[in-house]
C-alpha positions in Angstrom: 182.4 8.3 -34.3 181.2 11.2 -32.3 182.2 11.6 -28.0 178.5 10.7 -27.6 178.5 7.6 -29.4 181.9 6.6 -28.1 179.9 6.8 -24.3 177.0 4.9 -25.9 179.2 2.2 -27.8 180.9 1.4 -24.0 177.8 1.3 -22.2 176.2 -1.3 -25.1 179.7 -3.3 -24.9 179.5 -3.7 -21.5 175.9 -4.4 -21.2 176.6 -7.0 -24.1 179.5 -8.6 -21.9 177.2 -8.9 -18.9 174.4 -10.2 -20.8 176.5 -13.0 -22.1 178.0 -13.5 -19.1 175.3 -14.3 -16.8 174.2 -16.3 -19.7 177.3 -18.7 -20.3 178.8 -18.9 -16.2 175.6 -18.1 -14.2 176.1 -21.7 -12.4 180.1 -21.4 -12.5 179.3 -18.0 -10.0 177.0 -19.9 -8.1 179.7 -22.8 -7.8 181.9 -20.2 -6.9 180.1 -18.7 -3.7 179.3 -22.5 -2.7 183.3 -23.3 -2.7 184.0 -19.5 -0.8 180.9 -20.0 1.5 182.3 -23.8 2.5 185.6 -22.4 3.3 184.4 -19.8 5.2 182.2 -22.0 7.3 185.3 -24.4 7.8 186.7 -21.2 9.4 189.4 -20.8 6.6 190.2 -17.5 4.6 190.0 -15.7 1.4 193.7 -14.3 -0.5 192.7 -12.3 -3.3 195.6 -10.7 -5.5 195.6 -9.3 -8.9 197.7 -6.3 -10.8 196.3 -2.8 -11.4 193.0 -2.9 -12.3 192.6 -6.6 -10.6 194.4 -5.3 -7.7 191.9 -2.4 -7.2 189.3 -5.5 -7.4 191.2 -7.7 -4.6 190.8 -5.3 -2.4 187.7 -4.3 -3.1 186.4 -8.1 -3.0 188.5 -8.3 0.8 187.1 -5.0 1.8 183.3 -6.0 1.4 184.1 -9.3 3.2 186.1 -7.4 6.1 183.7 -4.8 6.7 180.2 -5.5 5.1 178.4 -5.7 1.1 174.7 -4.9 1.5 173.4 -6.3 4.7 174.4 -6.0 8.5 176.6 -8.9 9.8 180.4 -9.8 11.1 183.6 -9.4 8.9 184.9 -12.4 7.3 188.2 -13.3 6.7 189.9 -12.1 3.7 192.7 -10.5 3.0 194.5 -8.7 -0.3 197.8 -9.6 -1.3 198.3 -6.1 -2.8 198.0 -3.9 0.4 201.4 -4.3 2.0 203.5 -2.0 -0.1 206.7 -2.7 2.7 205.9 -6.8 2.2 205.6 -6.1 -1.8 208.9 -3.9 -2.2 210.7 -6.1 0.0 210.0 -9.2 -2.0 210.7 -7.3 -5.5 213.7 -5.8 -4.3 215.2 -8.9 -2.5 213.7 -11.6 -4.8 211.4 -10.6 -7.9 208.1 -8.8 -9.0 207.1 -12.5 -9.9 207.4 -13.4 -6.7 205.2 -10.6 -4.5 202.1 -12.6 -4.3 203.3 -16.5 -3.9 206.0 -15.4 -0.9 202.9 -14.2 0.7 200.6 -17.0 0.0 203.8 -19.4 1.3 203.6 -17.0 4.6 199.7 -17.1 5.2 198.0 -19.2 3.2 196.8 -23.0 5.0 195.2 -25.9 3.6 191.5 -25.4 3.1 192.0 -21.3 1.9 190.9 -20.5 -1.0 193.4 -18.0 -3.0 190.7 -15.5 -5.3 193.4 -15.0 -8.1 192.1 -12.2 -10.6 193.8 -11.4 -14.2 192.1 -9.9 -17.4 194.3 -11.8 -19.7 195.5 -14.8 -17.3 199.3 -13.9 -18.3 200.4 -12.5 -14.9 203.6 -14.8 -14.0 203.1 -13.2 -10.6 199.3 -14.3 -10.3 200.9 -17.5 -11.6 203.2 -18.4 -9.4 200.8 -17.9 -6.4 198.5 -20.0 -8.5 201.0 -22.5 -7.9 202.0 -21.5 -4.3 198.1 -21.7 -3.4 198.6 -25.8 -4.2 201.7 -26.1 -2.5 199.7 -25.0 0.7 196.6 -27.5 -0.2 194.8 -24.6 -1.0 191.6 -24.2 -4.1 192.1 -21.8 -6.4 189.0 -19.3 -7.9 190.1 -17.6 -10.6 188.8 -14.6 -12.4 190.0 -14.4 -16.0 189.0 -13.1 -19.4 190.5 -13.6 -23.1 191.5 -17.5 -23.6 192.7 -18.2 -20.2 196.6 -17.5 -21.1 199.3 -19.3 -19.6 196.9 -19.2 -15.7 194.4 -22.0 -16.9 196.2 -24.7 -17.5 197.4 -24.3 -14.1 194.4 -24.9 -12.6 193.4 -28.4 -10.8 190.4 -30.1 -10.9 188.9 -28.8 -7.6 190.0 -24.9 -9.0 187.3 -23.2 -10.9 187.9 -20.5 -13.7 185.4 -18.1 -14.0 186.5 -16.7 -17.7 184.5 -13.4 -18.8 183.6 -14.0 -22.7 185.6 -10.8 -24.2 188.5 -9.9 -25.2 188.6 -6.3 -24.1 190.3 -5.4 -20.7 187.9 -2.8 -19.6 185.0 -5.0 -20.6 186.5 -7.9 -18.6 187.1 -5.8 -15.2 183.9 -4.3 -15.8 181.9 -8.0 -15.2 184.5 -8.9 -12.7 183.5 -6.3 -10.3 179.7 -7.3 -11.0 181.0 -11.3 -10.5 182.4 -10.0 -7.0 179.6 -7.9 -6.0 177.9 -11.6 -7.3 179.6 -13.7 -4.9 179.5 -11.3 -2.2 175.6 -11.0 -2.3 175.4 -15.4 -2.7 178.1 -15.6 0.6 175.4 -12.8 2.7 172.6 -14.6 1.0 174.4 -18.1 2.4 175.6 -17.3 5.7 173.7 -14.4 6.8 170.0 -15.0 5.5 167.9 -12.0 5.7 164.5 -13.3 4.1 163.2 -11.9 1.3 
């Protein structure tokens, strides 16, 4: 296979992805904004945490609610578990790795959150236990997967939602998670802050 058609394989793959995507969880993203929109209206807040890739994502996702997506209006409350590299190192050194995200969900997270937990292969023990934090606090879960699910699905209660991107492939699965973000993003403006069309 040739560089170009390396480039031109990726581009089809993740076109492919999205296609089948919107196709199989079009209603699950919709579901998705209704559950964020509903805790934002109940004046509650978004955590959002991930590793590498999914990290980048969090705080993407928190950023656009913070500050703005596409259309003029106030911040909203979210906030990335993976900013805080003094609250992370702390909690690795003292505690564990595992631990950096579900110490922090114990600290800020209140009933009626909603913790925006984002992993390509859904085998983050870290992502996990704040999965399991997140209920502790009477929080929902949304959660962002790709693959099977791993060992983060079963974890999930009935009132959580899994939005699971049909690949295998991690760049193909980040790729649709940043377009189901920008998704939810445009459905929470579109909700809250209607422009007309």
């Amino acid at each position: 296979m040739t560089a170009l058609e390396r480039v031109q394989n990726h581009f089809a793959q993740s076109i492919q992805t999205k296609i089948a995507t919107a196709d199989m969880l079009s209603e699950d993203i919709v579901r998705a904004s209704e559950q964020l929109v509903c805790a934002l209206l109940a004046g509650k807040k978004i955590l959002a945490c991930g590793n590498g890739g999914s990290a980048a994502d969090a705080q993407h996702f928190a950023a656009e609610l913070v500050n703005r997506f596409e259309v003029e209006r106030p911040g909203l409350p979210a906030i990335a578990l993976t900013t805080d590299v003094s609250c992370i190192t702390s909690i690795a050194n003292d505690y564990a790795y595992t631990e950096i995200f579900s110490k922090q969900v114990e600290a800020l997270g209140q009933a009626g959150d909603v913790l925006l937990a984002l992993s390509t292969s859904g085998k983050s023990a870290n992502v996990n236990l704040a999965i399991e934090a997140a209920h502790m606090k009477k929080m929902t879960v949304l959660a962002l997967t790709g693959r099977d699910g791993g060992t983060l699905a079963p974890l999930l209660a009935a009132s959580d939602l899994e939005i699971r991107i049909p690949a295998n492939v991690t760049a193909r699965i980040q790729e649709t998670h940043i377009l189901v973000l920008h998704c939810l993003c445009d459905l929470i403006d579109f909700s809250l802050f209607p422009q007309g069309e």
